[in-house]
Each structure stands twice: as C-alpha cells, then as structure tokens.
C-alpha positions in Angstrom: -36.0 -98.2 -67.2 -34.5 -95.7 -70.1 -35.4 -92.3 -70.7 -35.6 -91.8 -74.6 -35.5 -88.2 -76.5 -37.5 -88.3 -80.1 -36.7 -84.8 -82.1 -38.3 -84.0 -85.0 -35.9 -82.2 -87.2 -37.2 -78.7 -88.2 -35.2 -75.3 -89.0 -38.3 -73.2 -87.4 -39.5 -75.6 -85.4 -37.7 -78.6 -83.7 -39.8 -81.0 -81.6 -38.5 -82.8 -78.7 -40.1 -85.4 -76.9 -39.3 -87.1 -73.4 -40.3 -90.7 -72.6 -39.9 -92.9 -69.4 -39.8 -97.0 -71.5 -39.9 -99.7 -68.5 -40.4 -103.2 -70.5 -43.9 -102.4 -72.7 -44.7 -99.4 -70.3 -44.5 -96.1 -71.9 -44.9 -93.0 -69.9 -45.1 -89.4 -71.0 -42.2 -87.4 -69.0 -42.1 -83.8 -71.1 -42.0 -82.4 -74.6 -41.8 -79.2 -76.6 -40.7 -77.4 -79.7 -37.2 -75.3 -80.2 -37.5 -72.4 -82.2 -35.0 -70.8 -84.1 -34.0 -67.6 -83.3 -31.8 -65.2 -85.8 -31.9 -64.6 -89.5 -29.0 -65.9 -90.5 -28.5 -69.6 -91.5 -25.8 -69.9 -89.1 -27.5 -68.0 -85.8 -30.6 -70.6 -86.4 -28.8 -73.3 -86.4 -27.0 -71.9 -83.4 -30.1 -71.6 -81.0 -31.7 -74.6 -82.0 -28.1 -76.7 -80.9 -28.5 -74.7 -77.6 -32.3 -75.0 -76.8 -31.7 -78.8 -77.5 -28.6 -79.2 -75.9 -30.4 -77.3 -72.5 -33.4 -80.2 -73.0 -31.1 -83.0 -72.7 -29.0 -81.7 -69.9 -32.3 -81.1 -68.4 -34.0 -84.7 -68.9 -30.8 -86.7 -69.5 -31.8 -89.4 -71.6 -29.8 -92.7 -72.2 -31.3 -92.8 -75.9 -32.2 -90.8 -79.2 -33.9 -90.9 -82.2 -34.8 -88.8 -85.3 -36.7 -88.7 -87.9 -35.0 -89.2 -91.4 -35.7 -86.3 -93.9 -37.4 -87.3 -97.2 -36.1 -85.1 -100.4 -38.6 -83.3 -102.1 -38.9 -80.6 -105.3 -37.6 -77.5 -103.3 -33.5 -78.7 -102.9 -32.7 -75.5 -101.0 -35.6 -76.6 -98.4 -34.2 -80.2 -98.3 -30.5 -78.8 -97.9 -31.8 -76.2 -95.0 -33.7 -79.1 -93.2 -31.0 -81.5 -93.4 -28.9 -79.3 -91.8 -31.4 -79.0 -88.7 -31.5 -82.6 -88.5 -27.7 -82.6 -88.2 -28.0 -80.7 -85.4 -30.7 -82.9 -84.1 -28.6 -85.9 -84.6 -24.9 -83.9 -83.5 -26.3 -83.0 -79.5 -27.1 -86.2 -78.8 -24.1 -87.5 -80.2 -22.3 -84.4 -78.0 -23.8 -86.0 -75.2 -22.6 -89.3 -76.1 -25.9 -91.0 -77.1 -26.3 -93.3 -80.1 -28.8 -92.2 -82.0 -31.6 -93.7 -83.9 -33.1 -92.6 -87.7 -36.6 -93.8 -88.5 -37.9 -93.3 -91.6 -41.5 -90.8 -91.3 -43.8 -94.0 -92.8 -42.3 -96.3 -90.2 -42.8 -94.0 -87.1 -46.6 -93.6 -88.7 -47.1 -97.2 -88.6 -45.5 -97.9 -85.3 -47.6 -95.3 -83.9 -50.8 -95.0 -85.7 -51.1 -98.4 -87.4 -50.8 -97.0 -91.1 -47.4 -95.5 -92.6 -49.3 -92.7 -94.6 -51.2 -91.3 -91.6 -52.0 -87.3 -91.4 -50.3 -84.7 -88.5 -53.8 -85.3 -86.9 -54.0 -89.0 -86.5 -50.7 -89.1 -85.3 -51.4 -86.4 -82.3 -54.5 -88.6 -81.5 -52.7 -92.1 -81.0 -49.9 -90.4 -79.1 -52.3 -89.0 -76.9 -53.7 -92.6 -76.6 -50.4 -93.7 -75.8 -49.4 -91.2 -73.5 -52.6 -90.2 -71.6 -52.9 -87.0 -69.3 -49.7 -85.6 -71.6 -50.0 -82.0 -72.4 -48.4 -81.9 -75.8 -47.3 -78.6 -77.0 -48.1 -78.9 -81.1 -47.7 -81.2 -83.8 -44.1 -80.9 -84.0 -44.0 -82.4 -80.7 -46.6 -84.9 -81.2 -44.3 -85.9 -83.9 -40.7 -85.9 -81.8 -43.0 -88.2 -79.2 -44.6 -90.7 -82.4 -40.7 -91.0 -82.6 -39.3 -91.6 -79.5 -42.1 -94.0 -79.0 -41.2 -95.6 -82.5 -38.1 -96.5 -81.0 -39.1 -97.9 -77.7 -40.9 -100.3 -80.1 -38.3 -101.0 -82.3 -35.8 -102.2 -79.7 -33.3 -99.0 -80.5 -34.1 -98.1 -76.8 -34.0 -101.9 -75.4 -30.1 -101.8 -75.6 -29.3 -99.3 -73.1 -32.1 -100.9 -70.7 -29.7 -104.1 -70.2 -27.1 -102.0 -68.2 -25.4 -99.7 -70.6 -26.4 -96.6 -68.6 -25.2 -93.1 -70.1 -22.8 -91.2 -67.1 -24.6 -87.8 -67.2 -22.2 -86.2 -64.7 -19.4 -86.0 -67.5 -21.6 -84.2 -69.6 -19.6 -81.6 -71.8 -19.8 -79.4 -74.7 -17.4 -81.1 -77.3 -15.0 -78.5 -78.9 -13.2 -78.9 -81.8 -8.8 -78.8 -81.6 -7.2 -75.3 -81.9 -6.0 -74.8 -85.4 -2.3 -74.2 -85.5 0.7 -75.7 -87.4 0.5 -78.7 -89.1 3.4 -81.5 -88.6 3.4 -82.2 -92.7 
C-alpha cells in the first residue's frame, strides 16, 4: 500500500488530498483546504508552506502530485499562482517525496472521463470514487481528482514496490549560513 498527497495549488486556497492506493483499491483517508493567512505576498506564502507542511507530517505520505498551472490573460495572477504551486511542489520535496505534475485536462479525464469537465462533475466522480468521504470544497475535490490521477497513472506505483519514504528523519530543510566566500 502507498499513501498519496494530491494538492491543488491555490494562493487563497490550497487543496490537499489524502489517499490509501492498495493495487486498484482507492480509499479516502482525509482532505482539506490551506488558507492563506497575511497580506503580504511573502506571509501568504509563509502559512500556506506551514499548513501543508503540518498535513504531511500528519498523514505521511510516500507520494505527491500537483496540478500544473495553465497561463492565462492576467500575468500578475499566473506569476502569484505559480508561486503557490512552488510551495506545493517545495514541501513535498522538503519531505523528500518526488513529486508528480498533471496537467488540469488529464486529471479531468482520469477522473471524470472527459478532460474539459466542470468543478461540479469532478466533486461528483470523486465522491463515486471515494464513497462515505466528507470532502471539504471543491478545492479539495480537486487536490483528491489529483491524487487519484496519479494512483492511475502509475506515479504512485513506484514507491509501492519497496521504495518506502523514512518518515522519522523528517526535517525542515534550511538553507547554508551566508558568510565569506572562498573566491
């Protein structure tokens, strides 16, 4: 078995999604959305890396995936939003995960059948997928879609075949001490 974490990148709102993938059996283990807190850029992007960071010390997965960003006419949106997806790719990475990109169209089709589904049909066929699940929004109906998406497309498959992720070593990564440079 391998637990597998699907985040949807968002700067308000980041869905998470837990999942238990035993062979073709997919079950439901939790899910939820990170808000950001602050008004700076900076402080946003702060809270969301520590409200995902506490989900995966909390449900430990042994593989991630995210949803790739599409760039649209408002660049200042795409810029903010690519910059929540890096933290949704960077904690996983922290935590020493490989992580998975999907494109939105292929977690659609995975999920729903169709790669141009609506927020709607997506929350229905997860629900079909993952019955009894109490799903917090459609942020995290989306984070699930993609954690899903990747149980199907065989992301999640290579951790299953003994390449188990050692969660007591678990740290924060800091960065080196800047001091004088040997030039």
């Amino acid at each position: 078995m391998i637990r597998v974490i699907g985040i949807d990148p968002g700067l308000r709102n980041m869905g998470w999604g837990v999942i238990d993938v035993a062979g073709s059996r997919i079950t439901h283990v939790a899910n939820g959305i990170c808000q950001s807190e602050g008004v700076e850029l900076a402080a946003r992007l702060l809270s969301l890396h520590a409200q995902l960071t506490r989900v995966m010390v909390t449900y430990r997965p042994g593989s991630a995936a995210v949803e790739q960003t599409f760039v649209n006419k408002d660049g200042a949106g795409t810029l903010k939003l690519g910059q929540a997806r890096g933290i949704a790719m960077l904690v996983p990475a922290q935590a020493g995960l490989a992580v998975g990109e999907y494109a939105p169209n292929t977690v659609k089709k995975t999920v729903v059948g169709v790669g141009h589904a609506d927020k709607g049909q997506v929350l229905h066929m997860v629900r079909m997928q993952l019955p009894g699940a109490e799903i917090a929004g459609p942020d995290a109906a989306d984070a699930l879609a993609i954690a899903i998406c990747h149980a199907h497309h065989g992301g999640a498959s290579t951790l299953s075949r003994g390449q188990a992720h050692d969660w007591q070593d678990h740290r924060t990564h800091r960065l080196p001490r800047a001091g004088p440079s040997a030039d």
